[in-house]
C-alpha positions in Angstrom: 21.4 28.6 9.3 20.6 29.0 5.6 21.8 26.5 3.3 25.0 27.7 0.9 25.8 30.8 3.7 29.1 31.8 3.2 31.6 30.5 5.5 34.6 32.3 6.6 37.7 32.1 8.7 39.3 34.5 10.3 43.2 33.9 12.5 45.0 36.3 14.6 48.1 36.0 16.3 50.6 38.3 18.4 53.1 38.0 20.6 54.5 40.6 22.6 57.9 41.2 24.3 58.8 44.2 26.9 61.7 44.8 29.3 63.8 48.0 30.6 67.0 47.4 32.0 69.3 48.7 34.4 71.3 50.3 31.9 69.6 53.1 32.4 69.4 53.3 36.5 66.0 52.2 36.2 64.5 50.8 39.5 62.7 47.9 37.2 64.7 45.4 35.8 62.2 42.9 33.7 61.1 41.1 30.5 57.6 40.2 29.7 56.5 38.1 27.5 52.4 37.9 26.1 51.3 35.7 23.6 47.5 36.1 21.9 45.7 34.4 19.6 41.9 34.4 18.2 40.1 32.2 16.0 36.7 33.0 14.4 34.3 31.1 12.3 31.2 33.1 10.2 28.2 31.2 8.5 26.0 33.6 7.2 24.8 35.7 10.5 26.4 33.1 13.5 30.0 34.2 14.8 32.0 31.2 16.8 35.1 32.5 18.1 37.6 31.5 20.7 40.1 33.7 21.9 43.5 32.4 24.1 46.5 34.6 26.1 49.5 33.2 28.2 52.2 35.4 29.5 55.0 35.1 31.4 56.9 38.0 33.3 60.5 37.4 35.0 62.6 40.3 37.2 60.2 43.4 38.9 58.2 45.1 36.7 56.1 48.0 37.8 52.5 47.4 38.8 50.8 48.6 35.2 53.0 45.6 33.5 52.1 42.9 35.6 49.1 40.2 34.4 45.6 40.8 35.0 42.1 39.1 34.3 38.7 40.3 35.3 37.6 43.6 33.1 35.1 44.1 30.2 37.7 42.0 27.6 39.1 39.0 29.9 37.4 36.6 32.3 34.1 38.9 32.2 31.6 38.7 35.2 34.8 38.7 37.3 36.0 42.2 39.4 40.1 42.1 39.1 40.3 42.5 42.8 39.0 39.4 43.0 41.0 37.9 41.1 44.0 39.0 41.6 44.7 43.0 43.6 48.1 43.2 43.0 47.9 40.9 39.2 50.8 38.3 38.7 53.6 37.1 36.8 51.9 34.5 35.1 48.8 34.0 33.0 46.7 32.0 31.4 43.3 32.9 29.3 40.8 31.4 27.5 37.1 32.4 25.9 34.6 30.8 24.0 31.6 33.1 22.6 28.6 32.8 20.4 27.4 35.6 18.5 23.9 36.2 16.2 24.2 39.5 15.0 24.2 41.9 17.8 24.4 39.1 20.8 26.3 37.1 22.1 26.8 34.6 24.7 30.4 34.0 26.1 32.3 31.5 28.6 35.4 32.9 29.9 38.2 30.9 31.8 41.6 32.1 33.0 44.6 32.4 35.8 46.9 34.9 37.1 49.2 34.0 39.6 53.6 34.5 40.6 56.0 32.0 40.0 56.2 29.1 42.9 52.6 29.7 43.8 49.6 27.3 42.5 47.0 28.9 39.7 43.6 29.4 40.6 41.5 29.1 37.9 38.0 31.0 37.2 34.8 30.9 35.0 33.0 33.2 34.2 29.7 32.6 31.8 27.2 35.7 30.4 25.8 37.4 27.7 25.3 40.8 26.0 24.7 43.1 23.1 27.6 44.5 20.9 26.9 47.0 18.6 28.7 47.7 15.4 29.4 51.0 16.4 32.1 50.0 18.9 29.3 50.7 21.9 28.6 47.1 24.4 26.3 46.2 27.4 26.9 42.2 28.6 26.5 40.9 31.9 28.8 38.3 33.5 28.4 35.6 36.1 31.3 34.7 37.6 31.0 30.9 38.2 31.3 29.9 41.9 29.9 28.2 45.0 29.1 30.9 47.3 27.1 33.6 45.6 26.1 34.6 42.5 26.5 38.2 41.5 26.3 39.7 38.4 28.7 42.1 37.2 27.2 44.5 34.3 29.9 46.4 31.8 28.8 49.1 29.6 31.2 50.7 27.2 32.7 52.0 23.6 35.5 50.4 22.1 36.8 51.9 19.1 
């Protein structure tokens, strides 16, 4: 790092509520609740960011609501039916990533799981090559004691 690079900051947070009721004969009656927040840190051409979600859903929601981990975003290097087939009513995420222009090296940790049941929690390390353009090739490893096997994700994101 240069001495005098300019330093910045950048902070982002959302949270995000859903539900549908029976007051409309719906077969789902639910409320879900997501809360997400990043943190990033420039000097001159090195990126540190960190990036945290936690959710909580209550009632039966349909399957496309429910938590999930494991695609090119959250706990890379991991397959969601891995993780979790069916996803679960709680979550808990967490990343750590290192970029120089366009790569980056990332650590990924997180949990999905339902209420009453114990949280399994995963790793996942890797690196890749994001383009300004939106387009993204990184390969993850999810961290475990069996095997190792890579998990390679290739795509736009605009």
């Amino acid at each position: 790092m240069r001495v005098g690079a300019r330093l910045r900051h950048r902070i982002g947070i959302d949270y995000g509520v859903r539900a549908a009721t029976a007051a409309l004969d719906s077969d789902f009656v639910y409320t879900r609740h997501l809360v997400a927040a990043n943190y990033s840190l420039s000097i001159g051409r090195h990126v540190f960011g960190t990036r945290m979600q936690a959710g909580r859903l209550s009632g039966t929601a349909p399957l496309f609501e429910r938590f999930s981990l494991g695609n090119s975003r959250t706990l890379r290097g991991w397959n969601k039916f891995d993780v979790a087939p069916l996803g679960g009513d709680r979550l808990a995420y967490g990343s750590l990533e290192y970029r120089y222009r366009p790569f980056l090296v990332f650590y990924d940790f997180g949990a999905v799981w339902d209420a009453g049941q114990s949280a399994t929690t995963r790793h996942g390390v890797g690196l890749g090559v994001a383009w300004p353009n939106g387009l993204f090739l990184t390969v993850g490893f999810p961290v475990r004691l069996e095997r190792v096997r890579p998990l390679v994700m290739f795509g736009y994101r605009g």
